[in-house]
VEXZAKE-402278 format. One line per field, with one value per residue (C-alpha): residue number from 1; residue in three letters; chain; z, y, x. Coordinates in Angstrom, 1 decimal, m for minus. Example, Ala and Ser with C-alpha at 12.3 -4.5 7.8 and 13.67 -1.06 7.14 Angstrom:
<sites>
gupa	1,2
nuvex	Ala,Ser
vexgu	A,A
Z	7.8,7.1
Y	m4.5,m1.1
X	12.3,13.7
</sites>
This chain:
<sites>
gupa	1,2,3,4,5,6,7,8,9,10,11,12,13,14,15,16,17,18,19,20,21,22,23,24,25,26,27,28,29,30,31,32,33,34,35,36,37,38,39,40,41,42,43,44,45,46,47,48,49,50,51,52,53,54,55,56,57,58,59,60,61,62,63,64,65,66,67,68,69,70,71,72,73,74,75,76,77,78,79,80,81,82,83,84,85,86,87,88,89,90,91,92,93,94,95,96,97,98,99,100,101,102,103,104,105,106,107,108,109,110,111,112,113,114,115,116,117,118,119,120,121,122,123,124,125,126,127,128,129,130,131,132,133,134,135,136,137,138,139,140,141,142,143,144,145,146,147,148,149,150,151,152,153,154,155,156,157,158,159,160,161,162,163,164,165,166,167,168,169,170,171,172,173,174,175,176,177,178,179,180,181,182,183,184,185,186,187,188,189,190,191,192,193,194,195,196,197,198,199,200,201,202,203,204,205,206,207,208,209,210,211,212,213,214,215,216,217,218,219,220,221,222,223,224,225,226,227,228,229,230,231,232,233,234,235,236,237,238,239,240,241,242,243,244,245,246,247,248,249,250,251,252,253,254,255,256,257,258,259,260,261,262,263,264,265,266,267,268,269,270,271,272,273,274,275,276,277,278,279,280,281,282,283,284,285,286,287,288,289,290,291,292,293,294,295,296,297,298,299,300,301,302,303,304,305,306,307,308,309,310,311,312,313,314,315,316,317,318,319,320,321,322,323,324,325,326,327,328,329,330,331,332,333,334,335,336,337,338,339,340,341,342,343,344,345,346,347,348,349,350,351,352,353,354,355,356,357,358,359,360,361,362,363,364,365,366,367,368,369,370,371,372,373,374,375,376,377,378,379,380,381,382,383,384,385,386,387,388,389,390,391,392,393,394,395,396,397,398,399,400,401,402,403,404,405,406,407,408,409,410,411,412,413,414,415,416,417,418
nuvex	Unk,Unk,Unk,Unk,Unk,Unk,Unk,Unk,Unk,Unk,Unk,Unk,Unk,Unk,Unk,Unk,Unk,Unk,Unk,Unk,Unk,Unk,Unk,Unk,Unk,Unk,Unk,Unk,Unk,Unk,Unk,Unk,Unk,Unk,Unk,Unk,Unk,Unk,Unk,Unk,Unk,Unk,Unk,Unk,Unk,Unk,Unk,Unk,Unk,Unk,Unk,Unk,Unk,Unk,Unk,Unk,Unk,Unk,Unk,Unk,Unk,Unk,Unk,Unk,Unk,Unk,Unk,Unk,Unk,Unk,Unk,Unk,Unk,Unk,Unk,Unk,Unk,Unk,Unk,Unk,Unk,Unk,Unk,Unk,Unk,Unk,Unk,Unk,Unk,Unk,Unk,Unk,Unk,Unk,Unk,Unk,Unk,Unk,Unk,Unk,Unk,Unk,Unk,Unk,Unk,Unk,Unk,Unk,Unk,Unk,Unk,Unk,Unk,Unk,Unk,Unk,Unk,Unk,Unk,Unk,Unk,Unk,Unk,Unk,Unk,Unk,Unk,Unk,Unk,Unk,Unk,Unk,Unk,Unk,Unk,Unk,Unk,Unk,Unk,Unk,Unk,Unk,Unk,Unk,Unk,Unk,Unk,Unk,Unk,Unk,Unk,Unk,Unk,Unk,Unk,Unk,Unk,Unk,Unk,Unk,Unk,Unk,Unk,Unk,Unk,Unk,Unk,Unk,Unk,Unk,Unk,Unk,Unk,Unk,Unk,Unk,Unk,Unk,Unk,Unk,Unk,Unk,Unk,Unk,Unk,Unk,Unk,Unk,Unk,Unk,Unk,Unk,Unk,Unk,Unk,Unk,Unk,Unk,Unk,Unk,Unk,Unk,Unk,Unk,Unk,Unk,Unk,Unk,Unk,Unk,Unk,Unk,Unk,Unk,Unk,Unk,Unk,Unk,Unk,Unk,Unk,Unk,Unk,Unk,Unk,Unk,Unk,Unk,Unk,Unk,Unk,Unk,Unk,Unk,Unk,Unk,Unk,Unk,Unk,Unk,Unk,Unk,Unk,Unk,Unk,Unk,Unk,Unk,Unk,Unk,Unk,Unk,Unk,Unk,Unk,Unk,Unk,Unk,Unk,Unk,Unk,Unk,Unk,Unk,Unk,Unk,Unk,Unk,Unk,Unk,Unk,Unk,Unk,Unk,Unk,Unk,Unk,Unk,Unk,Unk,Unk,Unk,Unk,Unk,Unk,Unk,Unk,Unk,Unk,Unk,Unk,Unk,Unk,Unk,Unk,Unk,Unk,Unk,Unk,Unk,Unk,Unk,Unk,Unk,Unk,Unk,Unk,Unk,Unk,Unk,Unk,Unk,Unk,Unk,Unk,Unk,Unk,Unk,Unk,Unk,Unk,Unk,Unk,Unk,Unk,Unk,Unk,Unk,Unk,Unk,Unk,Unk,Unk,Unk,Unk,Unk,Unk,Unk,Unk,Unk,Unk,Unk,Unk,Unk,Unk,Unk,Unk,Unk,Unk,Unk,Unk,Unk,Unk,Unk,Unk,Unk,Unk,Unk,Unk,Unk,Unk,Unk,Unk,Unk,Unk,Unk,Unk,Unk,Unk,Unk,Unk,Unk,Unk,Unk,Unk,Unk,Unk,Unk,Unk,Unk,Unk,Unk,Unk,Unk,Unk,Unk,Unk,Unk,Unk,Unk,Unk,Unk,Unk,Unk,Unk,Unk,Unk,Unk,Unk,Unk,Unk,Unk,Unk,Unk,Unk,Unk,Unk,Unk,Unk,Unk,Unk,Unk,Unk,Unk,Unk,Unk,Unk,Unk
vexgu	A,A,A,A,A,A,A,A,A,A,A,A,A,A,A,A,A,A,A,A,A,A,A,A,A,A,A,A,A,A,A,A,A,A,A,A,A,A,A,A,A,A,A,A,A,A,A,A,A,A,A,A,A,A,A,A,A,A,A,A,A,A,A,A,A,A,A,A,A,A,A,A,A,A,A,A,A,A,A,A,A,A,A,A,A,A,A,A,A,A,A,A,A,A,A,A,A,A,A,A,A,A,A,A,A,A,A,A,A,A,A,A,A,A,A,A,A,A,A,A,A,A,A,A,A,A,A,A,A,A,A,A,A,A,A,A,A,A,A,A,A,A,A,A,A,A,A,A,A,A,A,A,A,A,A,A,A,A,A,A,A,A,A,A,A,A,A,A,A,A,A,A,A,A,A,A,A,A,A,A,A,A,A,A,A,A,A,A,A,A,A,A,A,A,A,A,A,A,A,A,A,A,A,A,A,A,A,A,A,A,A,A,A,A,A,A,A,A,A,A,A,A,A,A,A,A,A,A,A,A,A,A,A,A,A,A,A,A,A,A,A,A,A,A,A,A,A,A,A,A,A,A,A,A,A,A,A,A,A,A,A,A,A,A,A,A,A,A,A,A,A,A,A,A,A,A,A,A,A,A,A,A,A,A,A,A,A,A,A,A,A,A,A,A,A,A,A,A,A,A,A,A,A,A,A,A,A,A,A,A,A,A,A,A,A,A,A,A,A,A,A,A,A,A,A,A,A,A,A,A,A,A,A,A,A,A,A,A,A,A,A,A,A,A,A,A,A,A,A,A,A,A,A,A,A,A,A,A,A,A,A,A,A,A,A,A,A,A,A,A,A,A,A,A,A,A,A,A,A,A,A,A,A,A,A,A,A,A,A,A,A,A,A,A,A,A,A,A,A,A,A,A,A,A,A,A,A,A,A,A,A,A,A,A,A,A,A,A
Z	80.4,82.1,85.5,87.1,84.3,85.1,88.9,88.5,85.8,88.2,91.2,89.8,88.3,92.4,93.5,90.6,92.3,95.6,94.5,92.8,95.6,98.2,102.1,101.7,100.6,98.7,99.9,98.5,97.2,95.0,93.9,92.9,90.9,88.9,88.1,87.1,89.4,92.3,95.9,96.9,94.4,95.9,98.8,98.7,96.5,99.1,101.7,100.0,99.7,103.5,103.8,102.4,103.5,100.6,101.5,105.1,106.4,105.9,108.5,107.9,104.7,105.3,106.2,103.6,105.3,106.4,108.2,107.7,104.9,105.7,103.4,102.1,101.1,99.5,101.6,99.2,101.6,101.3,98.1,96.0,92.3,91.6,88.3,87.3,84.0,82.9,81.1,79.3,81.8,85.0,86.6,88.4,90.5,92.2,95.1,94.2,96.6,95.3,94.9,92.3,94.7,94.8,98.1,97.7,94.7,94.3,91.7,90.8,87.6,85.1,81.9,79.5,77.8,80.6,78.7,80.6,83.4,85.1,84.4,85.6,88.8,89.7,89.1,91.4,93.8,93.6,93.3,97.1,98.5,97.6,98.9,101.4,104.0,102.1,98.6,95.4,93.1,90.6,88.9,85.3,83.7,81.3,78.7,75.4,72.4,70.1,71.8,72.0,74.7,74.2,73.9,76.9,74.9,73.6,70.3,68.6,71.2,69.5,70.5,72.7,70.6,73.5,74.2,70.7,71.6,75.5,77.1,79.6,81.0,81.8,83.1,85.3,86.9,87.8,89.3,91.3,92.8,93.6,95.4,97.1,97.6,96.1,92.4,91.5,88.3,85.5,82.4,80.0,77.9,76.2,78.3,76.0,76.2,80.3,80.2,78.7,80.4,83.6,81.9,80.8,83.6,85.7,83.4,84.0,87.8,87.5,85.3,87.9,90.3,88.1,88.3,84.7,83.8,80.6,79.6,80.5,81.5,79.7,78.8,80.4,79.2,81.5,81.4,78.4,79.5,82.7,84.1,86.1,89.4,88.5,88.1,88.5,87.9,86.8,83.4,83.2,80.3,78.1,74.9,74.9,73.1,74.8,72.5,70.3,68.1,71.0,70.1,73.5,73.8,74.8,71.4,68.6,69.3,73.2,75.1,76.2,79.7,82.5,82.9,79.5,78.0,78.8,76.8,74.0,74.3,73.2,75.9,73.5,73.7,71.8,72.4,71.5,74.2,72.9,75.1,74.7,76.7,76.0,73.3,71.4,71.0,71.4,73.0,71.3,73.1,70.2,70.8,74.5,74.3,74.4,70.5,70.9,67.2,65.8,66.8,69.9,67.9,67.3,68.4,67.0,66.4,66.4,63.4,60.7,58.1,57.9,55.7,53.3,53.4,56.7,59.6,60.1,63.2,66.0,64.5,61.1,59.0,58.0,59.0,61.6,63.7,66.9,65.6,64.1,67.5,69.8,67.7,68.4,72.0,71.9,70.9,73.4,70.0,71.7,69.0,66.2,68.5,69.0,65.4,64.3,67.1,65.7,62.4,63.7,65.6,62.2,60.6,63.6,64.2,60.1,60.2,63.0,63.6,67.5,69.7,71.8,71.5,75.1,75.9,78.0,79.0,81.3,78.1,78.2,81.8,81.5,79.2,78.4,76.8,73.6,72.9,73.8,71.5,68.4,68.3,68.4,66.0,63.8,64.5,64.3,60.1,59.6,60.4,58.5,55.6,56.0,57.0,59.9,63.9,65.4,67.7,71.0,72.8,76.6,79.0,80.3,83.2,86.4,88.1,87.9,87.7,84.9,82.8,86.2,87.5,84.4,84.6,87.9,86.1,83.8,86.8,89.1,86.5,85.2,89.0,88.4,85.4,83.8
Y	227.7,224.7,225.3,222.1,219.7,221.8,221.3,217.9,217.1,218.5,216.9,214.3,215.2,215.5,212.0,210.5,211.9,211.1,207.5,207.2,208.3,205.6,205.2,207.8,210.6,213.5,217.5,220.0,221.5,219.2,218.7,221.9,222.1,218.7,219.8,223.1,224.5,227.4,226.2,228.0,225.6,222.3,223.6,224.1,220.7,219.2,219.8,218.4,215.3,215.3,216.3,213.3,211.1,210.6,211.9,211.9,213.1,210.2,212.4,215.2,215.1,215.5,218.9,221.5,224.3,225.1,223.7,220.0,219.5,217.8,215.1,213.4,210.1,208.5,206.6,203.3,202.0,205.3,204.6,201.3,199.9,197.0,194.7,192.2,189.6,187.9,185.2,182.8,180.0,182.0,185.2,187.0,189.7,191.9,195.0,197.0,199.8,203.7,202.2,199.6,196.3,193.5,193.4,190.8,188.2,185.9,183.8,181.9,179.4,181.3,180.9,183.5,181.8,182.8,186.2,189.2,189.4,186.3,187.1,191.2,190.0,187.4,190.2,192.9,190.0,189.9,193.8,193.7,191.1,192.5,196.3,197.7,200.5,203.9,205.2,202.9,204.6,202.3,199.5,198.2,195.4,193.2,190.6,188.7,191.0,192.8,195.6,199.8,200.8,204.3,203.2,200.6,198.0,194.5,193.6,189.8,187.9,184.7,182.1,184.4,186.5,187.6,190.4,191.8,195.4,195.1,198.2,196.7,199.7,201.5,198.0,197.9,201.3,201.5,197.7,198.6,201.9,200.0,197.2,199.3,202.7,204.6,205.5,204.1,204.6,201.8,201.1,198.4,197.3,194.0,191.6,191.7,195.4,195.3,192.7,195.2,198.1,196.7,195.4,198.7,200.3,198.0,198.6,202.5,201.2,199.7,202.4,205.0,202.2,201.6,198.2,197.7,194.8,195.2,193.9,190.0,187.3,187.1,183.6,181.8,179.1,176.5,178.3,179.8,182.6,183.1,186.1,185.9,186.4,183.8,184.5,187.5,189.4,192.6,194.4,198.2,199.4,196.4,195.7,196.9,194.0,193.3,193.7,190.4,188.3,187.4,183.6,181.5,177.6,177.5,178.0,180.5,183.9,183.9,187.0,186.2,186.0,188.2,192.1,192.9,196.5,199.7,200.7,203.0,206.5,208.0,205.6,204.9,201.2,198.8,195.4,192.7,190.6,187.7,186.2,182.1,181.1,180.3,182.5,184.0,187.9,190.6,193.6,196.0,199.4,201.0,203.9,203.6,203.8,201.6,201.3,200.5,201.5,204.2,202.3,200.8,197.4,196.9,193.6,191.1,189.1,185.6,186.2,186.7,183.9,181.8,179.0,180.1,176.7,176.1,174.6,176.8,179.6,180.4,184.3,182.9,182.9,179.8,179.1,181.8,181.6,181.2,177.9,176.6,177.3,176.3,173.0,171.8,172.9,170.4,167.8,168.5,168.9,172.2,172.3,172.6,175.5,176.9,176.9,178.4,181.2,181.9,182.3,185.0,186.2,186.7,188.8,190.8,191.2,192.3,194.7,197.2,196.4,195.6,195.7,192.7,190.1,188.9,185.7,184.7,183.7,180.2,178.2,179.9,179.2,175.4,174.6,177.6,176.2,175.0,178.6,180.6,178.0,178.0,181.4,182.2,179.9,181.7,185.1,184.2,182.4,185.6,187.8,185.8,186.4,189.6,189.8,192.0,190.9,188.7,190.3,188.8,186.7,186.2,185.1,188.2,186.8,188.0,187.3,185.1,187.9,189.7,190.8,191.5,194.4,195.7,196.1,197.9,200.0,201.2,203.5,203.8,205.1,207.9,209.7,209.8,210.9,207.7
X	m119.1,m120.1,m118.6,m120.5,m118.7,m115.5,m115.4,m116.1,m113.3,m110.8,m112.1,m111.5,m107.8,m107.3,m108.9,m106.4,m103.5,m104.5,m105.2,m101.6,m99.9,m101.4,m101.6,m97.8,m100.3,m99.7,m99.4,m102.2,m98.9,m97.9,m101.3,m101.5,m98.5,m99.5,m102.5,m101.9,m104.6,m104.2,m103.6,m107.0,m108.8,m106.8,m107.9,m111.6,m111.5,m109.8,m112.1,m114.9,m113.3,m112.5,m115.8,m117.4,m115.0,m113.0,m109.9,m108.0,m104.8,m102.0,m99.3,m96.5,m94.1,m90.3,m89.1,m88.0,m86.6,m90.1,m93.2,m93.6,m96.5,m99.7,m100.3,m103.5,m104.5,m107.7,m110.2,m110.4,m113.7,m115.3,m117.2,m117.3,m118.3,m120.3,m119.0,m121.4,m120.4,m123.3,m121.8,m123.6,m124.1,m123.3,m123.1,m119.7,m120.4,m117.5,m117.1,m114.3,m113.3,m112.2,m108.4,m109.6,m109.0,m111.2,m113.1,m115.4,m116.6,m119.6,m120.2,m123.6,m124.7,m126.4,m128.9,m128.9,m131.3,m134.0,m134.0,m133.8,m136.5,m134.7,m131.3,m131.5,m133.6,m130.7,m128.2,m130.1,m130.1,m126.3,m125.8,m127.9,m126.0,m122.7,m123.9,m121.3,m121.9,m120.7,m121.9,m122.2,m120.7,m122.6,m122.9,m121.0,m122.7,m120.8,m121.8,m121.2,m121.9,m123.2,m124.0,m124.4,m122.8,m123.7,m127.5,m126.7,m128.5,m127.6,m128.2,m128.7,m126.0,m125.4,m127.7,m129.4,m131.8,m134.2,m132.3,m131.6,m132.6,m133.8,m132.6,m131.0,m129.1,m132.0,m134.3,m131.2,m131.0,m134.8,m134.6,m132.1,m133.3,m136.8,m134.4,m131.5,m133.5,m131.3,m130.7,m127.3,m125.7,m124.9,m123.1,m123.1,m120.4,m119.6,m117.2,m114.1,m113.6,m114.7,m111.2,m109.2,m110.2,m108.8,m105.5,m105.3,m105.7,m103.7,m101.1,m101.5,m101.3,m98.7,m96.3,m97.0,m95.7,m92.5,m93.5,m91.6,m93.1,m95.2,m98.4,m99.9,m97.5,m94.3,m93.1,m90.2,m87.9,m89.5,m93.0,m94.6,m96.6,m95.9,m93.8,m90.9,m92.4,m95.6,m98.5,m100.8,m97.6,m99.1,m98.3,m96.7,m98.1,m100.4,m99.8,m95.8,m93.6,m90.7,m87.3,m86.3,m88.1,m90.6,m89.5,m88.7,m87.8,m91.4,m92.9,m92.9,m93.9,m94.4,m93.2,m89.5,m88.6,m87.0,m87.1,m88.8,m88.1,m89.6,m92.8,m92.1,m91.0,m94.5,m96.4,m98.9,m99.4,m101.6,m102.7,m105.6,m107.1,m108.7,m111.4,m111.8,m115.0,m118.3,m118.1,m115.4,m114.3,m111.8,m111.2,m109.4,m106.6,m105.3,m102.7,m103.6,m107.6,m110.4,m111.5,m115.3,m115.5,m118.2,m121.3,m119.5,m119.0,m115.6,m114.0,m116.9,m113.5,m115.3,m117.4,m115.1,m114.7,m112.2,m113.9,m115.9,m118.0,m117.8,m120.3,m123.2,m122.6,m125.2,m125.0,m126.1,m122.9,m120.5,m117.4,m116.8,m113.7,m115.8,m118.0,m114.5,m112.4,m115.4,m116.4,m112.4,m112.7,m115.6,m114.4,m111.0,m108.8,m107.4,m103.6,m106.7,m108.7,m105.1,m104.6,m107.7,m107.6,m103.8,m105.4,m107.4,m105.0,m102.3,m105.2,m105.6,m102.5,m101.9,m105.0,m104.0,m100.4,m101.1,m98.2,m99.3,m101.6,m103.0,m105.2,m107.5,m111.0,m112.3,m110.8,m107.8,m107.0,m107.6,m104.7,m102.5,m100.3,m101.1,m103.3,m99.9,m98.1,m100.7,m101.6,m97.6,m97.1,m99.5,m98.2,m94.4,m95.3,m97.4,m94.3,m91.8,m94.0,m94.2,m90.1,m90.7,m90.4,m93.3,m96.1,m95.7,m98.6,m99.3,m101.4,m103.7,m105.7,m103.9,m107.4,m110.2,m112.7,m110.7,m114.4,m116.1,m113.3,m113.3,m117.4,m116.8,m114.1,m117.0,m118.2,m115.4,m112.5,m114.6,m114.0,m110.8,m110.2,m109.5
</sites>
């Protein structure tokens, strides 16, 4: 039996309740009954965590009959995750504390083109500049794929093929403890699943909250795409249609306004995010999970073929969504990019039966509104084809550093069980 792994999987069962229940705290009771462990077991596992700082008393819980209850909460500043996106003309580099908020956020111009040696010693640089007082919990490093995240190497990044097979995850770790001291853990993942890792776990944030509001920004009447309360309203469980047809005045197939409906009874929820920058890809949460597919690979969405003769792509092929929706963007013909991304969308959308599709990405943000009305265009003609309810689309960024938080996620969810 593997009594280290053991201890540390329900440590970290503990620092998820703690970090659900927020500055009201929590008693070692109730952890004990949620987690199915003894109260001697909260108790030593407690201690630790006071002991290194991660966990403090947050006051007394209401009487019940007996002696008041001492209540614990988590220490968000006692520990904190480094998300870097190395995009392909700049760099985004975030501090996130233990409760997953964005402490601080730096931004610099990039060339990915400089291959890796320049890029990895501009993204120590940022890593050191961003360092906090406390323990660094480590460092998750996102960027345009292909990629093997389990290998923590990129492979043949369109356009980019320097760094087909540079192991950057391990490059990364020994630069790092040579510049910070310290050996720090890091991950590697590609940006499009580092996006929906943190709207998924947002949304996991958020249902815990009873927040109630579901996945990206809903569409209103006067606004397509945007929730109810305006932006960066956050979702309660991504990926969960709202009831209707998911048709408003503001174009076909974008989520309807107001209180949308609860997720489904089984809380499994699926959704697509579709990235629109400098490249073009998806990120994939099927029945509730990241889906990085067999050889971590899954959600290459902007290199399937949608014209057989089409303009040559920077991975080789012809007529790949990406150089199709790109091209338009180009030449500012964004109804055509919207159009072509819908197409991808509808086959998407067909293939696994998603629940939500959600956009964003730098292109995205510009002009919203044609991509929310063109891809639900697309979706809503696939469905009547099909004769069965449209799969609603929405706007996903709640953040400018969407791909960076979810890079820090990488290494800070795992502690909690997440």
């Amino acid at each position: 039996m593997n009594l280290s792994g053991l201890r540390s999987h329900n440590t970290a069962r503990v620092l998820g309740l703690l970090r659900a229940a927020g500055a009201a705290g929590v008693s070692r009771l109730e952890l004990a009954e949620r987690t199915g462990l003894t109260p001697q077991a909260v108790s030593k596992i407690t201690a630790r965590l006071r002991d290194e700082g991660m966990a403090a008393d947050a006051g007394r819980g209401a009487p019940t009959g007996g002696k008041p209850r001492t209540l614990l909460r988590l220490v968000p500043d006692a520990a904190h995750a480094v998300g870097l996106h190395l995009d392909r003309d700049e760099l985004t580099a975030v501090l996130l504390d233990l409760a997953g908020a964005t402490v601080a956020a730096r931004t610099r111009p990039l060339d990915l083109g400089e291959g890796p040696g320049a890029v990895l010693a501009a993204a120590v640089e940022e890593v050191a500049a961003l360092r906090r007082d406390g323990t660094l919990t480590g460092v998750g490093i996102a960027m345009p794929g292909p990629l093997d995240h389990t290998a923590g190497v990129p492979h043949r990044v369109t356009g980019f093929p320097a760094w087909d097979g540079f192991p950057l995850r391990d490059t990364a770790r020994r630069a790092l403890a040579e510049r910070l001291g310290q050996d720090v853990p890091v991950a590697l993942d590609k940006d499009t699943n580092a996006a929906a890792l943190a709207l998924a776990l947002r949304a996991d944030d958020d249902r815990e909250a009873g927040d109630g509001v579901p996945g990206g920004r809903g569409g209103t009447p006067g606004r397509p795409g945007e929730a109810p309360g305006g932006p960066g309203v956050a979702p309660d469980r991504v990926g969960v249609a709202p009831e209707g047809s998911g048709v408003t005045p503001g174009g076909p197939g974008v989520a309807p306004g107001g209180r949308p409906s609860a997720p489904p009874e089984d809380g499994a929820a699926s959704f697509a995010y579709l990235h629109v920058g400098t490249g073009l890809g998806a990120g994939l949460v099927l029945g509730g999970v990241l889906h990085r597919g067999a050889r971590t690979g899954a959600g290459e969405f902007g290199h399937q073929t949608v014209q057989l003769d089409g303009a040559v792509c920077g991975c080789g092929g012809r007529g790949c969504l990406e150089a199709l929706c790109l091209a338009a963007v180009a030449r500012g013909d964004l109804d055509e990019a919207a159009r072509v991304l819908g197409a991808g969308a509808a086959n998407l959308a067909g293939l696994l039966d998603v629940d939500r599709v959600l956009l964003g990405g730098r292109v995205v943000a510009a002009a919203p509104r044609p991509f929310l009305r063109g891809v639900g265009a697309a979706l809503a003609d696939r469905a009547r084809r099909a004769g069965e309810p449209p799969v609603p689309v929405a706007l996903a960024t709640g953040t400018p550093h969407l791909v960076a938080e979810g890079a820090a996620q990488l290494v800070l969810a795992p502690l909690f069980g997440r």
